[in-house]
N, C-alpha and C positions, 0 to 999 in steps of 0.2 A: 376799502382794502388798498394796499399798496402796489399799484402797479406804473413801470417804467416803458414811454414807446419809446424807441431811440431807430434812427436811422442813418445809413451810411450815407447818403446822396447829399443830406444836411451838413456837410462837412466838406471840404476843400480836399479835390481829386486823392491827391499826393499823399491828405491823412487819413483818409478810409480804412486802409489796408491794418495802419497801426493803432488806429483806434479797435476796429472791431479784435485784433488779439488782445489789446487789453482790458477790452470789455469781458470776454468771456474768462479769460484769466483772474479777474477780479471778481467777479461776482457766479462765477461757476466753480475752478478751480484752474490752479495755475496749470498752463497748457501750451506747447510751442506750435505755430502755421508757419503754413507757405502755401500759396495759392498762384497759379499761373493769370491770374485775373487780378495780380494785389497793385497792377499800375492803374486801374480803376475797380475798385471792390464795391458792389452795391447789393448790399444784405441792412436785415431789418431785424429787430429783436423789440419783444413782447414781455418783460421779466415781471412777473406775480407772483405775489403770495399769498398762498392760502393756510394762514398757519405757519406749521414746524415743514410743509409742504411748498417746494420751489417749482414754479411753470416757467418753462421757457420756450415759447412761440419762435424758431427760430426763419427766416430764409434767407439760403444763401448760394453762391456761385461755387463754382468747384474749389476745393480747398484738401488741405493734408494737415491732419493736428497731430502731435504727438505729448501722451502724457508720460515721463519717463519715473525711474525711481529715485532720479535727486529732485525732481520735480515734488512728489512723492514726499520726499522728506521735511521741505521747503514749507510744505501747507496741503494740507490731507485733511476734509470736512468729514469723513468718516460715512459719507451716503452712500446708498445708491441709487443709480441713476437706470433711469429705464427711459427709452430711445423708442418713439411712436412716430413711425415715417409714415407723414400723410399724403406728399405729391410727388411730383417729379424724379425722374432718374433712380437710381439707387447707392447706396453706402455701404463701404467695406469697413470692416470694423474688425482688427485681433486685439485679443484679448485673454487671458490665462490659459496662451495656449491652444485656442481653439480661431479658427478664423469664421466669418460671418459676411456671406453677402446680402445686406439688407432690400427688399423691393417693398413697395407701396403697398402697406398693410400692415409688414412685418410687428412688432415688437422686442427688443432687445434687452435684457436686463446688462447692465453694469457695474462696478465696483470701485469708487474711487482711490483705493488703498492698492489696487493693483494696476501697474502700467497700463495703456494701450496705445494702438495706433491705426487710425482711420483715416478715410479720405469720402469726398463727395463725389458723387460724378452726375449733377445735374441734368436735366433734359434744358432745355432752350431759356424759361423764365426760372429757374434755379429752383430749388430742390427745397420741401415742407418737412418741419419737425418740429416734433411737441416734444420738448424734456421735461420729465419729472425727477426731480431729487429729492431723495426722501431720505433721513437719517437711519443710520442700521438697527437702532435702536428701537424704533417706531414700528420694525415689522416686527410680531409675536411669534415667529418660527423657527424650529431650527436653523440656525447658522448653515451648517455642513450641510443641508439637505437645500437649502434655497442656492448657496453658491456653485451647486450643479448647474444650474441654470443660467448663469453666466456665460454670455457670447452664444446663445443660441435662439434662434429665431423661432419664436412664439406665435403663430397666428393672431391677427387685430383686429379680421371679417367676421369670425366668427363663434359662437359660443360666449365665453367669457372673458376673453378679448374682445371680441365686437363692443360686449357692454361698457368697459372699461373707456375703450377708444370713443364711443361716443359720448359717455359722461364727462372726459377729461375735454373732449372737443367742444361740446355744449359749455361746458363749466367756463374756457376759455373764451369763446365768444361772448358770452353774457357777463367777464366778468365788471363792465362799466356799471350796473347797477347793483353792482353786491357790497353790500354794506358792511363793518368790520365782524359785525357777527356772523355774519353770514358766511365768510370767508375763511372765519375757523370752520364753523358746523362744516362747507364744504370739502376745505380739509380734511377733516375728521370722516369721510363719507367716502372720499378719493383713497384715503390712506385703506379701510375698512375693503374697498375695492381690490387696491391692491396684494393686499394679503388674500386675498380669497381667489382670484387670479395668482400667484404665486404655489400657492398650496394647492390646487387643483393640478397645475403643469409638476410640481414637485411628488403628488399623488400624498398629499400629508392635510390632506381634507379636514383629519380628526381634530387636528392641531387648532383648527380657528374655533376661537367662540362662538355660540351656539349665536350669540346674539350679532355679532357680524357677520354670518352664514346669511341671518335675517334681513340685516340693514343692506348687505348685496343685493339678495331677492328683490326687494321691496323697490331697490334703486333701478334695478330691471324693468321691473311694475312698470315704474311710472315713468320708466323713458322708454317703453314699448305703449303704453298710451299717446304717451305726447306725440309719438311719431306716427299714430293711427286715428290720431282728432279727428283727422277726415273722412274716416269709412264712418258710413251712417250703421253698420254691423257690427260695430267695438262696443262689448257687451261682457260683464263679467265672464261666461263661457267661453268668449273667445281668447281673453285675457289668460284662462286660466291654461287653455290648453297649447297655446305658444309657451309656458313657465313650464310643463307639466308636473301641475298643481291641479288639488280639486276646486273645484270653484267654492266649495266649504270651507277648505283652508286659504284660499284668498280674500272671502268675507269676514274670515277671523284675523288675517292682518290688515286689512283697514279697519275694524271694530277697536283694533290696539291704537289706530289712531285718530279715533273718534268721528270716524267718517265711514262711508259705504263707497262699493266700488262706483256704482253708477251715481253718488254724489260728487266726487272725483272728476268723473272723468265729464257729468255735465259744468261743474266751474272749471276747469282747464278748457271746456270747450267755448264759454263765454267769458274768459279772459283775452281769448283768440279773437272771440267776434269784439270786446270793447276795444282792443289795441288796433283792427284793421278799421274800425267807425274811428275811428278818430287819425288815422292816417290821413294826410290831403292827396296823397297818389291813389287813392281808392272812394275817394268822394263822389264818382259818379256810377261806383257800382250802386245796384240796388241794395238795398237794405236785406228785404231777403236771401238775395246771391250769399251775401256776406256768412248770413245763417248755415246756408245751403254749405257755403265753403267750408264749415267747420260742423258738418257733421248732425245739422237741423235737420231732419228732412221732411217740414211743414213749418212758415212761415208765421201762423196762429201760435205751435206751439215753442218758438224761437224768441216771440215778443213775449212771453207769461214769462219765460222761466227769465230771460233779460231783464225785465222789470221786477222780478221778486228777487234778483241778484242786488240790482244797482237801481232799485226805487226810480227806476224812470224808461217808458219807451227806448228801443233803439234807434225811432228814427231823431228824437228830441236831444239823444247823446251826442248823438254827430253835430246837430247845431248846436250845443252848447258849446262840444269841441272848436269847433269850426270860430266861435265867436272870442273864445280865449284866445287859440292862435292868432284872430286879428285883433285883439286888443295888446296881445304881447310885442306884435309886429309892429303897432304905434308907441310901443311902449306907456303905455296909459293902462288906468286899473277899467276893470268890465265889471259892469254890474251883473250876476251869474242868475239871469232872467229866462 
C-alpha cells in the first residue's frame, strides 16, 4: 500500500513551519496556518491510502488553519472529511455555520466545498488526529440528509462510533503489513463503515444496503473478538449478546464465510500465541503462559490445537524462530532443522 511518514524535526528549524503548510495544502487541500509555535514547529504526519479512501495520522502543536472560498475555488477534491480526535487537548472547528468544540473521542464530519476555520489547543506533547477523506461520491446517502451532520460532534466511545474509531485506528497501526490488495478490501470495509455510522446519526438506516448493514456487523464481530482473545469465556454466546444477535444468526454469518464462530476465534487465538513464540522479548516466558495469555486455559489442550494449526509443537516453533533470527543476524542461510 502507499504510505508516506514525514516528519517536522527532519528538516532545518526555520523550515518546519513551511514545510508542514505545504504539506497539508498539497496533499489534503489547499488551506492557510499560523501557529504561535511556527519559530520551531514539530509535528508528524502518517499519509495512507486505502483505495479511493485518504488516512492521515496527524500530530501536532497549536496551530489556526483557515480554509476560505477563493481557496475553495483554487482546488476543491469534492470529499468529505471526517476528523477522529484521539489525544491531547482539544479543537475548535466552525464550519456551515455551526461552531464545534471537539474533546478526545469526539468525531466530526466535514465538507471540503464549504469554508472553515479551526485551531488546536494541544495539551503539553500536542494533540492526535486521524483524518479520513472520503469522496462525496462514495457515500450512498442522501446528500441533504448526511450534510446535517456537518460540524457536529458525534460520539467515537461509543456504539457505532466506537467501532468505527477502533477499525480506522487498528486499520492504521497495522497498516506496514497490508498488501495492495489488502488496502483496497480495507478501504472498501472503512468506507462500508462509514456509511453505516452516518446513517445511523442521520436516522436514514433504511438507506444502507442490506449487505453493508452486514459487512459492519461482522467488522464489529471480529473486532470485539480480537479485543476479548484473552477471556478464556469468549464464546459464541457471549459474542452474540454484546451484538444483540442470536447466537443462531451469528452462526449463520460465519457459515457465509466458511468458518464457525469458535473456529475463528480458536485461530485468531493461535496467531496470538505463534506471533508472541517468536518474539525475542518474550523468550523466557513459558510456553504455557504464552497459551494462558491468549485465552488456552490448559496447556495439553493449547499444544494439539498449535500443532494441527502450524504442524509443529509450540515449544519447537520458538526454536526454530529463535534460530532464523540468529541466522538472519549473521547474515548466512540456516538450515530449517
Amino acid at each position: 500500500m502507499l504510505e508516506t511518514v514525514l516528519r517536522s524535526d527532519e528538516l532545518p528549524v526555520a523550515d518546519r513551519f513551511g514545510w508542514w503548510c505545504d504539506l497539508i495544502s498539497r496533499t489534503l487541500m489547499p488551506t492557510t496556518f499560523t501557529s504561535d509555535q511556527a519559530d520551531d514547529f514539530r509535528a508528524t504526519a502518517r499519509l495512507l491510502e486505502f483505495g479511493t479512501l485518504g488516512v492521515s495520522v496527524l500530530s501536532q502543536p497549536t496551530l489556526h488553519c483557515r480554509r476560505t472560498p477563493a481557496l475553495i475555488r483554487r482546488s476543491d477534491p469534492d470529499h468529505y472529511q471526517m476528523t477522529l480526535m484521539l489525544r491531547g487537548g482539544s479543537q475548535g472547528f466552525s464550519h456551515c455555520r455551526r461552531d464545534v468544540l471537539m474533546q478526545v473521542g469526539d468525531v466530526v464530519l466535514s465538507d471540503t466545498s464549504h469554508p472553515f476555520d479551526a485551531w488546536v489547543l494541544p495539551e503539553e506533547h500536542g494533540v492526535g488526529i486521524i483524518l479520513l477523506s472520503v469522496p462525496r461520491e462514495e457515500i450512498p446517502l442522501p446528500a441533504a440528509k448526511v450534510d446535517r451532520l456537518l460540524a457536529v460532534p458525534l460520539p467515537g466511545t461509543t456504539g457505532m462510533g466506537a467501532l468505527l474509531s477502533h477499525f480506522v485506528t487498528r486499520m492504521a497501526a497495522e497498516s506496514a503489513s497490508c498488501r495492495p490488495q489488502d488496502a483496497v478490501r480495507l478501504g472498501s470495509i472503512t468506507l462500508e463503515l462509514i456509511t453505516a455510522f452516518l446513517a445511523h446519526h442521520a436516522d436514514i438506516d433504511g438507506a444502507v444496503p442490506p449487505e453493508s448493514r452486514q459487512q459492519a456487523l461482522m467488522t464489529g464481530i471480529h473486532s470485539f473478538i480480537e479485543t476479548n482473545l484473552a477471556d478464556p469465556h469468549l464464546s459464541p454466546a457471549t459474542v452474540a449478546a454484546a451484538h444483540h444477535i442470536s447466537v443462531r444468526y451469528l452462526h449463520r454469518l460465519f457459515q457465509q464465510q466458511d468458518t464457525s464462530v469458535s473456529s475463528w476465534i480458536r485461530r485468531r487465538r493461535l496467531e496470538r500465541c505463534r506471533r508472541d513464540l517468536a518474539e525475542p522479548q518474550l523468550s523466557t516466558r513459558p510456553v504455557h503462559a504464552i497459551g494462558t495469555r491468549w485465552g488456552f486455559s490448559h496447556a495439553a489442550d493449547f499444544s494439539r490445537a498449535f500443532r494441527a494449526a502450524y504442524g509443529i509443537p509450540p515449544g519447537d516453533y520458538r526454536k526454530r524462530a529463535s534460530r532464523s533470527r540468529q541466522c538472519a543476524d549473521r547474515q548466512e542461510p540456516c538450515a530449517d532443522r
